[in-house]
Every structure is written in C-alpha cells, then in structure tokens.
C-alpha positions as CSV (number, residue, x, y, z in Angstrom):
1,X,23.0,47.8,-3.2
2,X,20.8,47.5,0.5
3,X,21.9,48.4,3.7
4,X,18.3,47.6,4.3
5,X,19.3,43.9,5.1
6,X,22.2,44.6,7.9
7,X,20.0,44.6,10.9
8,X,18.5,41.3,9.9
9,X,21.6,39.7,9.3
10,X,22.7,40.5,13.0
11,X,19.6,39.2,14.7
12,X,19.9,36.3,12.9
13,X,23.7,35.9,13.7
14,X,22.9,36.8,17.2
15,X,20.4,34.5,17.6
16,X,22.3,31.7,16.2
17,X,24.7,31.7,18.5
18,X,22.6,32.6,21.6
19,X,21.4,28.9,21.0
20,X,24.2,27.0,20.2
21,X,24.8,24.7,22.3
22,X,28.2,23.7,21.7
23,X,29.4,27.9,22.2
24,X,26.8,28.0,25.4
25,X,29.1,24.9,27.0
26,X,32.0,27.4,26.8
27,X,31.0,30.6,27.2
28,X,27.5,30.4,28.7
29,X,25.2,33.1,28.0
30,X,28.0,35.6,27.3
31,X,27.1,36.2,24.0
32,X,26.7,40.2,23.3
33,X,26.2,42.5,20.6
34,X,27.5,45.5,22.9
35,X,30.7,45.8,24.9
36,X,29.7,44.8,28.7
37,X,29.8,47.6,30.9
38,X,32.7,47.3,33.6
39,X,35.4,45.1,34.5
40,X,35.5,41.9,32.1
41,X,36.0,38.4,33.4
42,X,35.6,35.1,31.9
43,X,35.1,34.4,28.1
44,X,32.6,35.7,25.8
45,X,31.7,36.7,22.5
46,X,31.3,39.8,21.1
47,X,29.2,40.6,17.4
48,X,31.4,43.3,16.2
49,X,32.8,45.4,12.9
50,X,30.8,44.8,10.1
51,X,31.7,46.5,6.4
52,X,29.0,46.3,3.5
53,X,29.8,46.4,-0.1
54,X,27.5,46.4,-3.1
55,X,26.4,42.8,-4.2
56,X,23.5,43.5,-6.5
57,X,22.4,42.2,-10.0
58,X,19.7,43.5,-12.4
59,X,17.1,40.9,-10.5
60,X,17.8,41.9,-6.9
61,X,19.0,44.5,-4.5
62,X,21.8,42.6,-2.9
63,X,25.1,43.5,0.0
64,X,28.6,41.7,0.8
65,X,28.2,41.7,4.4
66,X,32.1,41.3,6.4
67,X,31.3,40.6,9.7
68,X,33.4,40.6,12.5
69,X,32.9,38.2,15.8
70,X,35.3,38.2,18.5
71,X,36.3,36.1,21.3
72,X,37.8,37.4,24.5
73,X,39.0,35.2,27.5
74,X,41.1,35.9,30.5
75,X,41.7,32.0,30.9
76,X,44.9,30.7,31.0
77,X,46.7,30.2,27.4
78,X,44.4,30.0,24.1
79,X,42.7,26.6,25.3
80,X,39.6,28.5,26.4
81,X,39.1,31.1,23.8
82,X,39.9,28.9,20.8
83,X,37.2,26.6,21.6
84,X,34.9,29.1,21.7
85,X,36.3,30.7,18.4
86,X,35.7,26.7,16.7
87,X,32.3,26.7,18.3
88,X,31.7,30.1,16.5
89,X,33.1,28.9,13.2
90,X,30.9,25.6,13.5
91,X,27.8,27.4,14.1
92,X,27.7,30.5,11.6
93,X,29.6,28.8,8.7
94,X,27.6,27.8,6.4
95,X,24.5,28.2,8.3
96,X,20.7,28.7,6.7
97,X,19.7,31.6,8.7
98,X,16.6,33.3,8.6
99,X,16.3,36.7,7.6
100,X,13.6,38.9,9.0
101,X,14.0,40.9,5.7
102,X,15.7,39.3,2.2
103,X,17.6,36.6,2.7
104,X,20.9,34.7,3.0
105,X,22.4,33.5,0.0
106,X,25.9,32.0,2.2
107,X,27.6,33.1,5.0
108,X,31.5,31.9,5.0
109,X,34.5,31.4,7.4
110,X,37.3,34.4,5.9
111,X,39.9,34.5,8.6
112,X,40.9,34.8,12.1
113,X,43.5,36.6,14.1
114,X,44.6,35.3,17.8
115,X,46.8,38.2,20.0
116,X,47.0,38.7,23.6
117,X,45.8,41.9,24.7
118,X,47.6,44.4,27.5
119,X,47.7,45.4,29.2
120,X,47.1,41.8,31.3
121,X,46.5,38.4,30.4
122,X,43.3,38.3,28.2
123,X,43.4,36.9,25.1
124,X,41.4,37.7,22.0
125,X,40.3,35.8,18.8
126,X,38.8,38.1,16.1
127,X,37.0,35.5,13.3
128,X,36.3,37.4,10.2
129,X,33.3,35.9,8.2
130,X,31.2,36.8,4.7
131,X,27.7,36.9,4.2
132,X,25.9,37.6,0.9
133,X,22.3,38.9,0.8
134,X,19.6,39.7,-1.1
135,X,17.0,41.8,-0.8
136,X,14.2,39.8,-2.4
C-alpha cells in the first residue's frame, strides 16, 4: 500500500473541477478544499472525507482512494445544488487525471446522499466517488 499518492490525487481532483466549466456556471469559483471561514451563502463545493485502503499487487505500490465531494446550497429546493452535484459527477467520473506522483488507474461515481441541513434552509449533496492508484 501508498498513502504516498493521496495529496496528488486531491490536486488533481481540485484542479479538475476549478476548471470545469459546466460546475463554474453554477457555483463560480466556489470550489474549496477547506471549510470557508464565516457565514456561508450561495452554493459551493467542498473536497472532503477521504478513506484509503490497500490496493497493491506484487508489480506496484497501489491505494483505494474513497473520496468524498460535497455540495452545499442555501437556494431554494434541490434545483441549485443538484446541478452542481451532476456537474461534479460529469467532471470527475471517469476522468484521466494527471497525477503529480503515480497515477490514476479509474476514478468512479459510488453514491450520493441529498438531506437538508438545520438548522435553516441549506441543502447538501454528499457524492461519494473511487479512485484506484498506483504508485508507479
């Protein structure tokens, strides 16, 4: 098993959807790998919970990677926040990232989870995806 591969994997994810242009027409550049500071507003995205399991063979060093992206909104109804959620999905499934160490051998849709948070009227979407690397 690596770790070694983790912080690649979430520049690469990060960048990826920094320059998506489908997500950008929804959430703009609200795209974070930390929690903003303060009082939230408006919808954005937010690289969260990632678990790592052993992947490895006798030719490579390798990881399961499940990664957790999430969606928060305080627009009206689920409109908003799913569309941002399917642009997610469209631009990380499946997608030939770049590693700057190892490399991607897939990166999946698992599952997602829609709730409304309180107290208030945000609402959340919490996609759930899979990567496989290898440290080559």
């Amino acid at each position: 098993m690596s770790y070694a591969m983790a912080g690649a994997l979430q520049e690469a994810v990060y960048a990826r959807l920094k320059a998506d242009a489908a997500l950008r027409a929804v959430v703009g550049d609200a795209v974070h790998d930390a929690r903003p500071a303060g009082v939230l507003s408006g919808t954005f995205v937010l690289i969260g919970e990632e678990r790592v399991r052993e992947a490895g063979d006798m030719l490579s060093a390798g990881a399961r990677h499940d990664l957790t992206i999430s969606v928060e909104s305080d627009a009206a109804g689920f409109a908003t926040a799913k569309a941002a959620a399917a642009a997610v999905s469209d631009a990380l499934t499946g997608a030939a990232l770049t590693l700057g160490r190892g490399r991607l051998v897939g990166l999946w849709f698992r599952q997602a989870r829609a709730q409304r948070l309180s107290p208030g009227d945000r609402r959340r979407i919490d996609l759930r995806f899979r990567a496989r690397t290898d440290d080559e």
